[in-house]
N, C-alpha and C positions, 0 to 999 in steps of 0.2 A: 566326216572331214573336220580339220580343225578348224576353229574361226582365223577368217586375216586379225593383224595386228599390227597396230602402226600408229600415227598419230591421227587425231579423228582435225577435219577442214575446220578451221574457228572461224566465222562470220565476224565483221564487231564495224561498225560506225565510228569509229575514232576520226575518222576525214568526213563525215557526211555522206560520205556514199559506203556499201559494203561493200569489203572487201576481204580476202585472208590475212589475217592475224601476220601471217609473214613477210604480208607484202605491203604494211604498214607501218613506215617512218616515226612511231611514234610509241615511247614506252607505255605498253596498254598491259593491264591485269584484266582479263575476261571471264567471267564468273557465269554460269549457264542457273537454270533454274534447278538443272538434276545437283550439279555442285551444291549448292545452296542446300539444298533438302542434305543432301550426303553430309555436311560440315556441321549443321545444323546451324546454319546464319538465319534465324527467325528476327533478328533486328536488325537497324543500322549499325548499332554498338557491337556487333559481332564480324561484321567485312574486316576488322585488322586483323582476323586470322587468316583470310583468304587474300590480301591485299599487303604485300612488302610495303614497308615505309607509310604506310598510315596511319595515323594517332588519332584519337576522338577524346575529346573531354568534354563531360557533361555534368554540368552544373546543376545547382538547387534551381535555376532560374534559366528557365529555356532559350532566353535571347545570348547568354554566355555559354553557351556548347561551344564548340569550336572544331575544324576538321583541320588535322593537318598532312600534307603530304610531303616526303622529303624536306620536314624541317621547318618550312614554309605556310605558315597558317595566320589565320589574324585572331584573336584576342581582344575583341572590343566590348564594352558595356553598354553597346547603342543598337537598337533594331536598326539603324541610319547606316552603319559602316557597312558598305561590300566588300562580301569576305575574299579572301585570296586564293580560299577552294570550292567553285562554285557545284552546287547541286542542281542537276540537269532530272526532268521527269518529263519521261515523252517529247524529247525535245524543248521543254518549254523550263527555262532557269527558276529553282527556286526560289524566291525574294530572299528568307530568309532560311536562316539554314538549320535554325531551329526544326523548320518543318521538312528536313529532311530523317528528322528522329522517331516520327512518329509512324509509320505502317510500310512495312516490307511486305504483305500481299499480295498476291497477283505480280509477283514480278519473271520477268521472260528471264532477262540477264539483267549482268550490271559489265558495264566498265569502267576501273579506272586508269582514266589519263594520267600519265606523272609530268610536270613540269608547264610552261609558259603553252599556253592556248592561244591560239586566234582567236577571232570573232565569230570564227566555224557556231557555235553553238551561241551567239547571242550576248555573248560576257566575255570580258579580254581579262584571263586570270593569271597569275603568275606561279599558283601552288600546281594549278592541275583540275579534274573535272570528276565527278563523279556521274557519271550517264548510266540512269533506272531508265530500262526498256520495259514497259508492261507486257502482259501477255496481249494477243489478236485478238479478235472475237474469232471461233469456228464454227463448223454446222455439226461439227461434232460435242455432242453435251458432254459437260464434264463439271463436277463441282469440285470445290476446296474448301477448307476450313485452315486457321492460325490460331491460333491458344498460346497465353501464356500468363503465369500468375509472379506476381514477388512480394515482396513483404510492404508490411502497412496496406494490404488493399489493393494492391497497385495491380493491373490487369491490362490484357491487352486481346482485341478478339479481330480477328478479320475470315467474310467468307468471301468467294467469289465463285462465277458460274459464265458458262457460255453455253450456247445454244440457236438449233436454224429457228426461223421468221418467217415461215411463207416458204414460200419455193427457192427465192433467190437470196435469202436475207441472210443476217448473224446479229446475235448481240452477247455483249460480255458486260457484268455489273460486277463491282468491287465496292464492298462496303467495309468500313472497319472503328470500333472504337478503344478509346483508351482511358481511363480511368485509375485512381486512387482515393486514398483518406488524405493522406502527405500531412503537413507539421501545421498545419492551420486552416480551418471551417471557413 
């Protein structure tokens, strides 16, 4: 028999609670972990391909990255300014958005929000959200690896693993680093 075909249920946290993708008020791009592999988004600098109206500029100097959505981004030379696109990991806002650049590992999905947010997440933005769902821990083992090399030295590595504890338990570790030579010792 042939397989059904039709649109597969999207889950996504855009309100706080789950729900379907269509029964959410709010312009959401939903990105799964199998997408991600399929597109090949090993970074952050790579969601503008999976994500309309997003811009990323990354600077020699990590605190001038900037994310923008529909237009809407901030541009500051201060770790001090809160940016207008805030980065959400595990529910919890990233301070600065710098360190939203650095390890795409282990991640379940991503969302992004386009436009003015509530306080739903912790931060009142006016660009929009980017919400990294990590993977659960399961009882099922499963490892991963992330590789990636560029020029000058520049590298990036992340593995992760999950696995049962006991009878009742789970745990998931993600570890990842990042490194270069770059223009000065």
């Amino acid at each position: 028999p042939a397989p059904e075909s039709g649109l597969a249920e999207i889950i996504v946290t855009a309100t706080k609670r789950a729900s379907n993708l269509q029964n959410v008020p709010v312009a959401v791009t939903a990105i799964t972990s199998d997408a991600l592999k399929a597109q090949r988004i090993n970074e952050f600098g790579d969601l503008t391909r999976a994500a309309a109206s997003l811009t990323l500029t990354e600077s020699t100097a990590s605190p001038n990255n900037a994310i923008v959505l529909r237009g809407v981004g901030t541009y500051a030379f201060s770790i001090g300014v809160e940016p207008s696109v805030a980065v959400i990991v595990d529910d919890v806002p990233v301070v600065q958005q710098a360190q939203a650049f650095d390890n795409m590992s282990d991640v379940s999905r991503i969302e992004v929000l386009r436009g003015p947010a509530s306080v739903l997440f912790g931060t009142g933005t006016v660009g929009g959200i980017i919400n990294s769902i990590r993977k659960a821990p399961s009882r099922e083992a499963s490892f991963e690896a992330l590789t990636g090399w560029g020029t000058r030295g520049e590298y990036r590595a992340g593995v992760g693993g999950t696995g049962a504890v006991g009878e009742i338990g789970a745990f998931r570790i993600d570890a990842s680093a990042t490194g270069g030579n770059g223009y000065v010792d």
